[in-house]
The first five atom37 places (N, CA, C, CB, O) and aatype in JSON, in Angstrom:
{
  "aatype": [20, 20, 20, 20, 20, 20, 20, 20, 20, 20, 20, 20, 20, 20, 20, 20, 20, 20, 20, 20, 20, 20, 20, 20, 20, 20, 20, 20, 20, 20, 20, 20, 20, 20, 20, 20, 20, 20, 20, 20, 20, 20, 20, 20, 20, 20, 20, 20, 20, 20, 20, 20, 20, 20, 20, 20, 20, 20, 20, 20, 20, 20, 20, 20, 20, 20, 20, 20, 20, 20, 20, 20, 20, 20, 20, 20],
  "atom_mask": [
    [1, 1, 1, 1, 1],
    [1, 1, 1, 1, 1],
    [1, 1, 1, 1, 1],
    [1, 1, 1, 1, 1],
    [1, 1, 1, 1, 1],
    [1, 1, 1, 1, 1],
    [1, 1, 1, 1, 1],
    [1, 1, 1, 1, 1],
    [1, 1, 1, 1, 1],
    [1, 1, 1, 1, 1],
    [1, 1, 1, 1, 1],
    [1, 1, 1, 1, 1],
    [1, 1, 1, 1, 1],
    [1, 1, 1, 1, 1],
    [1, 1, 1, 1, 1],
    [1, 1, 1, 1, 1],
    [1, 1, 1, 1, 1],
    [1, 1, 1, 1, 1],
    [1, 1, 1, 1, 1],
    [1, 1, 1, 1, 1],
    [1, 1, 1, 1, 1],
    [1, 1, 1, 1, 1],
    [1, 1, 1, 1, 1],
    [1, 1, 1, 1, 1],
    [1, 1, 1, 1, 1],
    [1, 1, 1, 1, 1],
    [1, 1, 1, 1, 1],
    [1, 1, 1, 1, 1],
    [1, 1, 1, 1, 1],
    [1, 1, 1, 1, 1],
    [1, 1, 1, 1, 1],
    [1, 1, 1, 1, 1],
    [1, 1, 1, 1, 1],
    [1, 1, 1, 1, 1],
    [1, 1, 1, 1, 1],
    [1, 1, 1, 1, 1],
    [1, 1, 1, 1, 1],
    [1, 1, 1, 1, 1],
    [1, 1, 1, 1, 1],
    [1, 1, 1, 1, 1],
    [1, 1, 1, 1, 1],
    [1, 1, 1, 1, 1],
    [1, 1, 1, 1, 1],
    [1, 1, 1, 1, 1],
    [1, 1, 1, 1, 1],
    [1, 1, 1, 1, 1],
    [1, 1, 1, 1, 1],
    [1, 1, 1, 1, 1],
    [1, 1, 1, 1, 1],
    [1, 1, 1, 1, 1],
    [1, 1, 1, 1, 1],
    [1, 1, 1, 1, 1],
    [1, 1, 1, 1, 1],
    [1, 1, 1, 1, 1],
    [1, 1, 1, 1, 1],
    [1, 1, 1, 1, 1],
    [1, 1, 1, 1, 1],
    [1, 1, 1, 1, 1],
    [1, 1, 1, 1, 1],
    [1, 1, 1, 1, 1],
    [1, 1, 1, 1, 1],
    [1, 1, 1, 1, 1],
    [1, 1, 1, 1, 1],
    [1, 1, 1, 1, 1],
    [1, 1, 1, 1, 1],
    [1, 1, 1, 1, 1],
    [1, 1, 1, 1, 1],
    [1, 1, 1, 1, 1],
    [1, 1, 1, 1, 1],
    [1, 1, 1, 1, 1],
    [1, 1, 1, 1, 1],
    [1, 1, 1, 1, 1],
    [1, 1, 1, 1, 1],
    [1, 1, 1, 1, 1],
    [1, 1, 1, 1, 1],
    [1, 1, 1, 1, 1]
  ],
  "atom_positions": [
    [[-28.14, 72.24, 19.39], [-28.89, 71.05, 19.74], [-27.92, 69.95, 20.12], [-29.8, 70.62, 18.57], [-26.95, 69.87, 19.35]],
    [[-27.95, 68.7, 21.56], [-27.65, 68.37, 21.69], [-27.58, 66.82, 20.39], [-27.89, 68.8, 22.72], [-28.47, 66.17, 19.85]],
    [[-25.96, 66.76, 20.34], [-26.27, 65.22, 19.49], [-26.47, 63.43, 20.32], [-24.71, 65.05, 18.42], [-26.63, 62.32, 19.8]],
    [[-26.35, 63.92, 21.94], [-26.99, 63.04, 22.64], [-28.31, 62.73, 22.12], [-27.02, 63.43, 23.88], [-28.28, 61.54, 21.81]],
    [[-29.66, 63.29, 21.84], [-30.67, 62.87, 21.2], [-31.04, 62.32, 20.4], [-31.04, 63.27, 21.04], [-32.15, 61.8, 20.29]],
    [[-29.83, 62.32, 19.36], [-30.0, 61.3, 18.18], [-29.56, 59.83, 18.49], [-29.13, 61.79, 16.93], [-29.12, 59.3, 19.52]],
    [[-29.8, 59.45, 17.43], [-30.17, 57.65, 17.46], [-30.1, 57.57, 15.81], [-32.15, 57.03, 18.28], [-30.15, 58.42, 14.92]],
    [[-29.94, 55.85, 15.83], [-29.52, 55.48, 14.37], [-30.94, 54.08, 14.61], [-27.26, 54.89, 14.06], [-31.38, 53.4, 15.54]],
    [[-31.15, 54.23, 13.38], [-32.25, 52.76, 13.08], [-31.49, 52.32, 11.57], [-34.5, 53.25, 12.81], [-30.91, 53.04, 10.75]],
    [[-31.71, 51.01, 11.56], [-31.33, 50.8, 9.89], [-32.18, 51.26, 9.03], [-31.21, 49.42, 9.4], [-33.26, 51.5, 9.59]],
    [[-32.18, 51.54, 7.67], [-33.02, 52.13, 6.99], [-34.04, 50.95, 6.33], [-32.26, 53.02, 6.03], [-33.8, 49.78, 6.05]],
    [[-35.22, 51.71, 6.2], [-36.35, 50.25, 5.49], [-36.13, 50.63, 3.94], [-38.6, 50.32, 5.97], [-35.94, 51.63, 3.25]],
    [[-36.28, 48.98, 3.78], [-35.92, 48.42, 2.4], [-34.84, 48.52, 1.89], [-36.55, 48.8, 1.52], [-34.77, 48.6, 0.66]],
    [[-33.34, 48.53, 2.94], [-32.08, 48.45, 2.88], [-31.81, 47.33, 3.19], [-31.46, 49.23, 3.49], [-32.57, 46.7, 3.92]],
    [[-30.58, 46.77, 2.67], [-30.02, 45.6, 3.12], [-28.43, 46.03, 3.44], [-30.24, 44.39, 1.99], [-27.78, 46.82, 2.76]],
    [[-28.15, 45.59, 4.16], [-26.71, 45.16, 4.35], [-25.64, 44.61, 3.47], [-26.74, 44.34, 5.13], [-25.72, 43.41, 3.22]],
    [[-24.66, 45.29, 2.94], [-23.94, 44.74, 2.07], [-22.15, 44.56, 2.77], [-24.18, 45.74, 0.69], [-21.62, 45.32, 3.57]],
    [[-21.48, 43.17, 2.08], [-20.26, 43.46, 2.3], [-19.45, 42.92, 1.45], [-19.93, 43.2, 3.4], [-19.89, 41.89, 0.94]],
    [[-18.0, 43.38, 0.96], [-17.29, 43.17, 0.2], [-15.86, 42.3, 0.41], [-17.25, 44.23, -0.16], [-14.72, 42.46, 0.85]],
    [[-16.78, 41.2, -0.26], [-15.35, 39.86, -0.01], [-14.29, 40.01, 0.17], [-14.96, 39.02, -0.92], [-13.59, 39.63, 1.11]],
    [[-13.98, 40.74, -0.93], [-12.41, 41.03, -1.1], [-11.46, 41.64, 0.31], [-12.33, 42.25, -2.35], [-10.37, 41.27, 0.74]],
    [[-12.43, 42.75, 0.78], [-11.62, 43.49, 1.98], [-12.6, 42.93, 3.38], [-11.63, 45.55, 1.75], [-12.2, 43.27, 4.49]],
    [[-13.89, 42.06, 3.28], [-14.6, 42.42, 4.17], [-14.97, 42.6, 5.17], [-14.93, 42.29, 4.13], [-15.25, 42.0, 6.21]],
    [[-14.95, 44.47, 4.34], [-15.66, 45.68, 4.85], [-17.55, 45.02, 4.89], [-15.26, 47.27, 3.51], [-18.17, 44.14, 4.28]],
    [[-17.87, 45.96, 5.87], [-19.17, 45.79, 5.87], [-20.08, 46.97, 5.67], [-19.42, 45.22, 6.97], [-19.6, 48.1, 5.59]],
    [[-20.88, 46.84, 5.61], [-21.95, 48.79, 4.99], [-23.21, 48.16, 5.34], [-22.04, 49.56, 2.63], [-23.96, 47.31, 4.84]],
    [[-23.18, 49.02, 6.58], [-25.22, 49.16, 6.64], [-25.78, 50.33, 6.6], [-26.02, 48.69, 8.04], [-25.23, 51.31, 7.1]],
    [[-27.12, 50.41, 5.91], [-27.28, 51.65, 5.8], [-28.25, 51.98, 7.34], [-27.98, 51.95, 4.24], [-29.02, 51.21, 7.92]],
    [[-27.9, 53.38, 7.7], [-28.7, 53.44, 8.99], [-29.31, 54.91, 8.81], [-27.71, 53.22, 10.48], [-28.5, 55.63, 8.23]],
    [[-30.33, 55.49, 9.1], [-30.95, 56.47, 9.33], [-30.84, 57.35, 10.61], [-31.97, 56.09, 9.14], [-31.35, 56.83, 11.6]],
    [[-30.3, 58.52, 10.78], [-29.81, 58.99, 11.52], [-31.31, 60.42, 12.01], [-28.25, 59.28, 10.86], [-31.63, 61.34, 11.26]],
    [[-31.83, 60.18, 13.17], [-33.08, 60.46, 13.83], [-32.54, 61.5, 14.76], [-33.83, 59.16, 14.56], [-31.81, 61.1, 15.67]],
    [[-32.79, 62.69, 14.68], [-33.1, 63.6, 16.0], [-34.08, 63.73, 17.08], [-33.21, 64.6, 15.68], [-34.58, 64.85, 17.15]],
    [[-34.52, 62.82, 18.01], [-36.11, 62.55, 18.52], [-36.3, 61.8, 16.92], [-37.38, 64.34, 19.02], [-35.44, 61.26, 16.23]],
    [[-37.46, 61.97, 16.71], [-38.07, 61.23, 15.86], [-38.08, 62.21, 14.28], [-39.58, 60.84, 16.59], [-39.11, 62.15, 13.61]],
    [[-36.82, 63.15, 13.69], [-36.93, 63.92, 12.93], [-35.5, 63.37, 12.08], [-37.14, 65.33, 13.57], [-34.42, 63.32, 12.66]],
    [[-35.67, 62.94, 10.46], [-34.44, 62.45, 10.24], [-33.78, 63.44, 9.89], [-34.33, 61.46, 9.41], [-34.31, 64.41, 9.34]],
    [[-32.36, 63.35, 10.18], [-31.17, 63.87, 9.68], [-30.67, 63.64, 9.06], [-30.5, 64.01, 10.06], [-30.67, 64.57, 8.25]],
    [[-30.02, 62.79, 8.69], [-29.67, 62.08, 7.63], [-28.99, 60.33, 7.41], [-28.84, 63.0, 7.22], [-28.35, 59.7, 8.25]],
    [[-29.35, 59.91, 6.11], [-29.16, 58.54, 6.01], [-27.68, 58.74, 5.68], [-30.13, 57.69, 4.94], [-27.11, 59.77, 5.3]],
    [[-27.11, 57.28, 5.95], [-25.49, 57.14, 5.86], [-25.42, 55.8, 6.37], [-24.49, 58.28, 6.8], [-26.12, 55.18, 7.17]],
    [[-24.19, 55.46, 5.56], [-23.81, 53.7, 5.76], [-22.74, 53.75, 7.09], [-22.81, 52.85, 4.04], [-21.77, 54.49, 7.25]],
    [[-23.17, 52.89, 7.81], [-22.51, 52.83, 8.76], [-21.48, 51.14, 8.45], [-23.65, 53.0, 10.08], [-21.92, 49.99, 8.43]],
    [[-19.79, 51.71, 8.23], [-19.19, 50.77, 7.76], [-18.23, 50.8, 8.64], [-18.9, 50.78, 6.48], [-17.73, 51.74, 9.25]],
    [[-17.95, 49.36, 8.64], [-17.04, 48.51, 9.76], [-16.26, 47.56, 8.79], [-18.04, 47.52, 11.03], [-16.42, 47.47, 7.58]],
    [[-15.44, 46.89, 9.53], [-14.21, 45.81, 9.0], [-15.12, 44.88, 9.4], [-12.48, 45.7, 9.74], [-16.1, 45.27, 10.02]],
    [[-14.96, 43.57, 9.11], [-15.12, 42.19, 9.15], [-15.14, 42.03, 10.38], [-14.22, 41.37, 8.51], [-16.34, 42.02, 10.66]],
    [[-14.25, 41.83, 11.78], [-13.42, 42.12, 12.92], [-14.48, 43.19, 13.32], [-11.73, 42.59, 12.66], [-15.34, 42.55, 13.92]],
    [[-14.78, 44.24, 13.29], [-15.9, 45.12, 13.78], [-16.86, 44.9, 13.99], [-16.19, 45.87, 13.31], [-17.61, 45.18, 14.93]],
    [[-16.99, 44.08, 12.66], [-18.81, 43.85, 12.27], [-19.22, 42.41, 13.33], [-19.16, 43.28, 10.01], [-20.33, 41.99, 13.65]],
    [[-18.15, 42.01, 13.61], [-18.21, 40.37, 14.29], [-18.9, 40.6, 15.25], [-16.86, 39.56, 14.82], [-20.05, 40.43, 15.65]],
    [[-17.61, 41.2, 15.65], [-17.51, 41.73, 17.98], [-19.08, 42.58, 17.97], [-15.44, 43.71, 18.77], [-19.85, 42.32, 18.9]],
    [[-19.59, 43.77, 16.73], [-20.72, 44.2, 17.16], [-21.65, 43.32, 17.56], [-21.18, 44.88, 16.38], [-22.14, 43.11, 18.67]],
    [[-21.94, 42.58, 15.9], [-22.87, 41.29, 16.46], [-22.91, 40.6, 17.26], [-23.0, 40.51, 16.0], [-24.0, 40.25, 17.7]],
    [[-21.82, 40.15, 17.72], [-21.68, 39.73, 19.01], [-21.87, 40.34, 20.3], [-20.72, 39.4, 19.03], [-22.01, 39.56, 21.25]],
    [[-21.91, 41.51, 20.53], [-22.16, 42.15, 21.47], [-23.74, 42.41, 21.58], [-21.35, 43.22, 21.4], [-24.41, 42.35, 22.61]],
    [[-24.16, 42.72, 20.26], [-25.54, 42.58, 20.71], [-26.15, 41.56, 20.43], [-26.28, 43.44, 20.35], [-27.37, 41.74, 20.41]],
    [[-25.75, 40.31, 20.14], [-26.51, 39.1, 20.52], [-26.51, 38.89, 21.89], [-26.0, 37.92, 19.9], [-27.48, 38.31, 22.4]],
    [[-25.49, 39.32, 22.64], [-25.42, 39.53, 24.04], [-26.49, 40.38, 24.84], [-24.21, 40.1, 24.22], [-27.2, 40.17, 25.82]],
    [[-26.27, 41.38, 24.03], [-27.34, 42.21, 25.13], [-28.89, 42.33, 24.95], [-26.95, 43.72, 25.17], [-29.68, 42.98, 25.63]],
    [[-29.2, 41.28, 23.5], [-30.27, 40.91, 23.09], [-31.15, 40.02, 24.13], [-29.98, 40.32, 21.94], [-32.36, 39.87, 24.31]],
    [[-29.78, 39.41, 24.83], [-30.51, 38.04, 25.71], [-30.89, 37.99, 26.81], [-29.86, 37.03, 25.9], [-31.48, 37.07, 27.38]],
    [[-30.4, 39.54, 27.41], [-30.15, 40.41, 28.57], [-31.39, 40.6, 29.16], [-29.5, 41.72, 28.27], [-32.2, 40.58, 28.24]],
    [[-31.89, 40.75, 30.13], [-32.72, 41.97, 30.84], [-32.32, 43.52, 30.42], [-32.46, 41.85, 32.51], [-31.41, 44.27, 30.74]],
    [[-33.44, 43.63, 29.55], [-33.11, 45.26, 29.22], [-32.52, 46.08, 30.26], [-34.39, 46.04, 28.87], [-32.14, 47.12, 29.7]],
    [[-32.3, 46.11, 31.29], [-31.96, 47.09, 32.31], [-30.67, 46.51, 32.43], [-32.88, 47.23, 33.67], [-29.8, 47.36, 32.6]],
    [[-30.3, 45.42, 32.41], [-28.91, 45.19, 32.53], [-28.41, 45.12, 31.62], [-28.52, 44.31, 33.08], [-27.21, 44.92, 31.79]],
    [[-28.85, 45.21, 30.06], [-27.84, 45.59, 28.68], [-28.18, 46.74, 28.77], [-28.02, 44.95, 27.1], [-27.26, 47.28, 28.15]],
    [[-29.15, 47.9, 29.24], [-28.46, 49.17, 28.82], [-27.38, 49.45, 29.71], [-29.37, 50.36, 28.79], [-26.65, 50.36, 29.34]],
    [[-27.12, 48.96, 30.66], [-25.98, 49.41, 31.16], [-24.38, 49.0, 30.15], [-26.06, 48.75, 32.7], [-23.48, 49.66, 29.62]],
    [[-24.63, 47.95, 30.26], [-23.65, 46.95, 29.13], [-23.86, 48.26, 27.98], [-24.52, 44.88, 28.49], [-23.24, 49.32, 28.08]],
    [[-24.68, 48.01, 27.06], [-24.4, 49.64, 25.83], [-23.6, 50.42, 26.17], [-25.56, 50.78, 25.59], [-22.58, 50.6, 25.52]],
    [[-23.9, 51.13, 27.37], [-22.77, 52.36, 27.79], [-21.58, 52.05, 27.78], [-22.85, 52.92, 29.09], [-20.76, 52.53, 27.0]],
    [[-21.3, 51.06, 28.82], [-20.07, 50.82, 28.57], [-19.14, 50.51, 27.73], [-19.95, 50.39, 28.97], [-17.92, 50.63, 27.84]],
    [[-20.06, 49.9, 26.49], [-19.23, 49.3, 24.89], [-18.98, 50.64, 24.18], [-20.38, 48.13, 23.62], [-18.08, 50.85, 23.36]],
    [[-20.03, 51.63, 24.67], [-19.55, 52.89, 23.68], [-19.02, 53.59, 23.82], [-20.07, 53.56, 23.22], [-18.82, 54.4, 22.91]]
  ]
}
């Protein structure tokens, strides 16, 4: 099976956690085959990671969907 099909959503009734000391960041995300889960797992980044993501998709939030999915591809 291709892993092009999968997709990540955050998980419900998760929150986002991060740790001062190093901060690392941890979200938990649910990992979907089509619409069949695979499995949950924290998707963790540095401080510096977690920024530029948010930032990138506050960007492509503001977008014309057709011109941030292009933008997606290219960030990934």
């Amino acid at each position: 099976m291709s892993v092009t099909l999968w997709h990540a959503s955050p998980q419900r009734a998760a929150s986002p956690s991060s740790d001062p000391a190093t901060g690392e960041v941890r979200v938990p995300v649910s990992l979907y085959n089509i619409d069949e889960l695979q499995a949950e797992v924290p998707l963790v980044r540095s401080r510096v990671e977690a920024e530029a993501l948010r930032s990138k998709l506050a960007d492509l939030l503001a977008r014309p969907a057709e011109a941030a999915l292009y933008s997606v591809a290219a960030f990934v």
